[in-house]
GUDRENKOL-148509 format. One record per residue: x, y, z of N, C-alpha, C, O in turn; residue in one letter; residue number from 1. Coordinates in nm, 4 decimals, m for minus. Atoms other than C-alpha are relative to their C-alpha. Layout:
<recs>
       n_X       n_Y       n_Z      ca_X      ca_Y      ca_Z       c_X       c_Y       c_Z       o_X       o_Y       o_Z  gukol  dodren
         X         Y         Z         X         Y         Z         X         Y         Z         X         Y         Z      a     NUM
...
</recs>
This chain:
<recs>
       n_X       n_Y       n_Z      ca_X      ca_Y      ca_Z       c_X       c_Y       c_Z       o_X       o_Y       o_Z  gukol  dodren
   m0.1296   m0.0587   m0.0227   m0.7518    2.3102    0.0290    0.0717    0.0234   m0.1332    0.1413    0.1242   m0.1449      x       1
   m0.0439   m0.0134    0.1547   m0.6487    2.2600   m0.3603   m0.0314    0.1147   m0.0237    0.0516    0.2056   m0.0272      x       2
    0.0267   m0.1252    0.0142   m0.8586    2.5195   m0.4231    0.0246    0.1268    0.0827    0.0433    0.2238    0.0092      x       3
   m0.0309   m0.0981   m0.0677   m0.7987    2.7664   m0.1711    0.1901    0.0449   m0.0218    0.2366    0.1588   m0.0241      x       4
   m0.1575   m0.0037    0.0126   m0.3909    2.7119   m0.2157    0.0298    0.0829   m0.1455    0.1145    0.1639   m0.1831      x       5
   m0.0640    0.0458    0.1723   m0.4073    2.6867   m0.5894   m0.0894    0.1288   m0.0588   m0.0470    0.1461   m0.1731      x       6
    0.0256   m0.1178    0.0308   m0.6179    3.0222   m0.6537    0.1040    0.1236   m0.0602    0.0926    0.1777   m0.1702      x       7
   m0.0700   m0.0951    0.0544   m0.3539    3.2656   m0.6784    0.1167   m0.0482   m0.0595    0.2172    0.0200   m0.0396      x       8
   m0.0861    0.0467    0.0731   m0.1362    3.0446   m0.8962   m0.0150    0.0708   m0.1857   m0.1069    0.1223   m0.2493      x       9
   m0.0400   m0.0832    0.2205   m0.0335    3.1799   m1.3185   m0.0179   m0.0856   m0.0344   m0.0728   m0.0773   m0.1442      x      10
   m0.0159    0.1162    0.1366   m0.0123    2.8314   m1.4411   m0.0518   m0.0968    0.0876   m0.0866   m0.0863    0.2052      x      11
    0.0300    0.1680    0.0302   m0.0936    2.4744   m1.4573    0.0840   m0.0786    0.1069    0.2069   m0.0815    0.1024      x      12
   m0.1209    0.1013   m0.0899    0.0498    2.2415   m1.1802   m0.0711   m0.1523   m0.0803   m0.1863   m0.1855   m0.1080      x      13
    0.0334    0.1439    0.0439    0.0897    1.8754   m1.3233   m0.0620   m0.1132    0.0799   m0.0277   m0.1377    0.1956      x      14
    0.0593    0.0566    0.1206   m0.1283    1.6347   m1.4331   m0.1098    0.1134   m0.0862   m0.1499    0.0926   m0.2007      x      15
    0.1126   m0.1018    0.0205   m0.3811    1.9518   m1.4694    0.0769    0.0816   m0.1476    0.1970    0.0882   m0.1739      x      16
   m0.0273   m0.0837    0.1427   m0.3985    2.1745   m1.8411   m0.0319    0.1196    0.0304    0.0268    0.2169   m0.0171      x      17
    0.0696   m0.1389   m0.0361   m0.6049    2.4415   m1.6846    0.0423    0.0293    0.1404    0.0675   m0.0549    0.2266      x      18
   m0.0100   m0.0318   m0.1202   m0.5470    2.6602   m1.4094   m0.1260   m0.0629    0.1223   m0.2415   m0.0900    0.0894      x      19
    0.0656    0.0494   m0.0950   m0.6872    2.5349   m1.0587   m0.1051    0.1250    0.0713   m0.1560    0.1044    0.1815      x      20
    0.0733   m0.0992   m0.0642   m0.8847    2.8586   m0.9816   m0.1182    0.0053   m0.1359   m0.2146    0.0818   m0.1352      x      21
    0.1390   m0.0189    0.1275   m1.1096    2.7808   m1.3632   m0.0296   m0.1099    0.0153   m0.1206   m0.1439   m0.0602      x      22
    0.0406    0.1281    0.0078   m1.1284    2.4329   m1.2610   m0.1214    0.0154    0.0887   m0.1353    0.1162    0.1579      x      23
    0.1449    0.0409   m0.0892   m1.5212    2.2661   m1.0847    0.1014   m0.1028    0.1091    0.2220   m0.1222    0.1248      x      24
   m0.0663    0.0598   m0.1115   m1.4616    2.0620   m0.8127   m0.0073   m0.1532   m0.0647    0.0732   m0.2278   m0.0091      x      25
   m0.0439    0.1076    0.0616   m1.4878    1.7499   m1.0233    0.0602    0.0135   m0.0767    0.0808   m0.0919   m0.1368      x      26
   m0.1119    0.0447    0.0867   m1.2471    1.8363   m1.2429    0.1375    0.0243    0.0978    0.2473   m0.0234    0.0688      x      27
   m0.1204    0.0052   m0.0996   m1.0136    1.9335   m0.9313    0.0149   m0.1944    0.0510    0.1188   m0.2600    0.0575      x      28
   m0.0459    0.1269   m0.0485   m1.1130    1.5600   m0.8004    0.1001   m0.1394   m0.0964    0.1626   m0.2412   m0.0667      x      29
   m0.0078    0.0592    0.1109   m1.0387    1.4323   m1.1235    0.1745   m0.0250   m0.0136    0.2413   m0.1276   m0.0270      x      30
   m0.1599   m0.0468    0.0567   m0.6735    1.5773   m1.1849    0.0426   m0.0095    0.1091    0.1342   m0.0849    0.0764      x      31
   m0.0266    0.0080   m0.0961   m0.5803    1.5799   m0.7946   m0.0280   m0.0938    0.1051    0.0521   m0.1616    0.1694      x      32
    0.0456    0.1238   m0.1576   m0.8038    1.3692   m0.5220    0.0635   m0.1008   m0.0357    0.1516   m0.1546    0.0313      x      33
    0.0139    0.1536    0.0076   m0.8030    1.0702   m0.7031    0.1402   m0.0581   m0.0245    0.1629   m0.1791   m0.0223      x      34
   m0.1924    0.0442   m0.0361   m0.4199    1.0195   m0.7043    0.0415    0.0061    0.1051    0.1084   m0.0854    0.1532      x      35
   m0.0405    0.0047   m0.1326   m0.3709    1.1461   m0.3937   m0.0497   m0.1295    0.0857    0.0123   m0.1940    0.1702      x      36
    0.0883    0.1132   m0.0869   m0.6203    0.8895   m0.2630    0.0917   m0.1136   m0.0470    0.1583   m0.1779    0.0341      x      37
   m0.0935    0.1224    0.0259   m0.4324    0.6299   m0.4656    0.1345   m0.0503    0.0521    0.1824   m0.1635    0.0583      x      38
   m0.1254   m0.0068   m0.0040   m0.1217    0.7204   m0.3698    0.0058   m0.0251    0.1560    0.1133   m0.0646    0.2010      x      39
    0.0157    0.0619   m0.1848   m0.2369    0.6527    0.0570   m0.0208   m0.1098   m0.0023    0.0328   m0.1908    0.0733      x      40
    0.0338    0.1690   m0.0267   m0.3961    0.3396   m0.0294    0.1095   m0.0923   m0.0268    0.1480   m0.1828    0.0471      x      41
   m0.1768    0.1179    0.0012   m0.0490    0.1732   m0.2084    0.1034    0.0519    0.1352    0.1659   m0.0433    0.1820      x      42
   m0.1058    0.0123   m0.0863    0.1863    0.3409    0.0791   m0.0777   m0.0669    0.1292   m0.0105   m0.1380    0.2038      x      43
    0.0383    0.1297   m0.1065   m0.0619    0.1641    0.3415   m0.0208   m0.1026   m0.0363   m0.0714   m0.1624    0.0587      x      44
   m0.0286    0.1031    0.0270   m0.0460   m0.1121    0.1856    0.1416   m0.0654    0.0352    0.1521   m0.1677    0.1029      x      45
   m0.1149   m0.0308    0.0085    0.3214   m0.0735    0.1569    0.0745   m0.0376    0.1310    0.1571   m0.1256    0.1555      x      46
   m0.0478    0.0329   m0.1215    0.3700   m0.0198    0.5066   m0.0643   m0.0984    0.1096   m0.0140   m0.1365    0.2153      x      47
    0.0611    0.1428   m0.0542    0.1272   m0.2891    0.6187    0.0928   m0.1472   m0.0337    0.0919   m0.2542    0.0271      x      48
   m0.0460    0.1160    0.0497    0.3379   m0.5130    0.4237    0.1643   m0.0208    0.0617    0.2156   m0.1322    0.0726      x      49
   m0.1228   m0.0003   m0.0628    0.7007   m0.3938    0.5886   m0.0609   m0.0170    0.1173    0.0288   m0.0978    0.1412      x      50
    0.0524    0.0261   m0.0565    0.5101   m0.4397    0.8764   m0.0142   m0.1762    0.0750    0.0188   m0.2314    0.1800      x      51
    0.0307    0.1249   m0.0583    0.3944   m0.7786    0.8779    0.1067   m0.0944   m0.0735    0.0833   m0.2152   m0.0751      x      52
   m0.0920    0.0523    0.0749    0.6918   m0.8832    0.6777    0.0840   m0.1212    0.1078    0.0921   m0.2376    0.0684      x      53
   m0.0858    0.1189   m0.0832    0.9094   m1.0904    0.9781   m0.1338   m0.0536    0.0687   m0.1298   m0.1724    0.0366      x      54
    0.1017    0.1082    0.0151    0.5703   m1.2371    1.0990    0.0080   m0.0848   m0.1050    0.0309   m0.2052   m0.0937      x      55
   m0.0072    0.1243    0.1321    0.5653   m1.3808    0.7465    0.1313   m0.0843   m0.0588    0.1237   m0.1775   m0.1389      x      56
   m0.0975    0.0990    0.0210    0.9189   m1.5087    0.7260    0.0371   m0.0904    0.1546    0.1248   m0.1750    0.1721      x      57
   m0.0152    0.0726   m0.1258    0.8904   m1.6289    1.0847   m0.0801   m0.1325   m0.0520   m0.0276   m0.2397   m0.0824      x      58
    0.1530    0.0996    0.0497    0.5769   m1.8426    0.9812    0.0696   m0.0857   m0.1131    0.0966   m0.2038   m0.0908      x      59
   m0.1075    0.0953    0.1128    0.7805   m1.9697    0.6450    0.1304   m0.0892    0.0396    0.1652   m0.1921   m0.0182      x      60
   m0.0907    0.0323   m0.0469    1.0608   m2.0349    0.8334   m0.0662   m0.1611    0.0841   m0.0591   m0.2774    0.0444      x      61
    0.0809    0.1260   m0.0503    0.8588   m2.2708    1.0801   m0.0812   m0.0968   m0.0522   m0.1215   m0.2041   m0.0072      x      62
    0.1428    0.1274    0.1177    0.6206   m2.4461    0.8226    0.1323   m0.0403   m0.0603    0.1279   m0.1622   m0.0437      x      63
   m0.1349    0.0753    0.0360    1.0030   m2.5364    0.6666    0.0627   m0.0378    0.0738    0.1794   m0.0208    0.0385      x      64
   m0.0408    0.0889   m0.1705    1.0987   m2.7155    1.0148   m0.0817   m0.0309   m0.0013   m0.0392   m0.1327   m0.0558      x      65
    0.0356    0.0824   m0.0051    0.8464   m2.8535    1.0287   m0.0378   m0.1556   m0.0945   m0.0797   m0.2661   m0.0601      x      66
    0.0091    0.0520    0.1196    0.8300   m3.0144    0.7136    0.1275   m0.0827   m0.0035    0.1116   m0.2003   m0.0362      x      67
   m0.1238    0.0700    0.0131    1.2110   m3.1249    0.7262   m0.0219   m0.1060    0.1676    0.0556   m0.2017    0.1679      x      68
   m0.0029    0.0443   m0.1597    1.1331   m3.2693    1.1377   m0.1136   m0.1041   m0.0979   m0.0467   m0.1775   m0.1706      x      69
    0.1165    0.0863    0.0769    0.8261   m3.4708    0.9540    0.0982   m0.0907   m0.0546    0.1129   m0.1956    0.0081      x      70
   m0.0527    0.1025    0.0989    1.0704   m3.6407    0.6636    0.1244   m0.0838    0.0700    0.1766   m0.1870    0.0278      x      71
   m0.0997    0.1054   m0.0636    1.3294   m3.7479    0.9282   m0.0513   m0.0860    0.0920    0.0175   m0.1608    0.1614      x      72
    0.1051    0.1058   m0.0898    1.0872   m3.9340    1.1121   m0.0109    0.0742    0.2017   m0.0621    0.0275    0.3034      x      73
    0.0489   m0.0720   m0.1441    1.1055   m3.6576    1.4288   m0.1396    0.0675    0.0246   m0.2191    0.0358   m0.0639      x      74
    0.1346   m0.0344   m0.0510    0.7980   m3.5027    1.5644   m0.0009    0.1692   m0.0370    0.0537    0.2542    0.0332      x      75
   m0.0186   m0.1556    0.0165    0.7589   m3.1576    1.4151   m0.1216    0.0396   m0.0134   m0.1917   m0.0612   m0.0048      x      76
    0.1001   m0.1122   m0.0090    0.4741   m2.9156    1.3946   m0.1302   m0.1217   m0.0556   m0.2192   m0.1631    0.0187      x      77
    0.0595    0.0788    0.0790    0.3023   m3.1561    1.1153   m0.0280   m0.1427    0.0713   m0.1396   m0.1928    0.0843      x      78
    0.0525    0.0922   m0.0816    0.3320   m3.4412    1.3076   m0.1076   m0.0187    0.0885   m0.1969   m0.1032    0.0949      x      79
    0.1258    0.0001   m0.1410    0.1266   m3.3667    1.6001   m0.1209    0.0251   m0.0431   m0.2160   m0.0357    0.0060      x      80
    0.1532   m0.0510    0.0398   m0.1613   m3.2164    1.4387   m0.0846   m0.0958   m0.1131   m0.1870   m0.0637   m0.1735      x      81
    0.0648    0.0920    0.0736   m0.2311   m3.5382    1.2424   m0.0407   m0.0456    0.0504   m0.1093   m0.1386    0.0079      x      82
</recs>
């Protein structure tokens, strides 16, 4: 699609020096795929991580109750599973 788009372009779109219609297809993957690709893998990461974000302060939250229920001599999470 780079190539087909980027054919009847005059100039240089950035990171690229050369036009995209004199470029091979490894120098299109070169200057284009491989960012794009980068750039899906950090925003799913990203949104995996807003995601599982209140799972992980739920979980912190409870491993710190249980930990304070333990040192007052009540029965908390830690307790039982000893």
């Amino acid at each position: 699609m780079i190539k087909f788009f980027g054919d009847g372009l005059t100039s240089p779109i950035y990171p690229a020096t050369t036009l995209i219609k004199d470029m091979s297809a490894s120098q299109i993957w070169g200057s284009y795929i491989r960012y794009i690709g980068a750039g899906g893998v950090l925003a799913g990461g990203f949104i995996t991580l807003f995601k599982t974000f209140p799972t992980l302060i739920k979980a912190f939250k409870d491993s710190l109750s249980g930990f304070g229920a333990s040192a007052k001599g009540q029965k908390g999470l830690t307790a039982i599973y000893r």
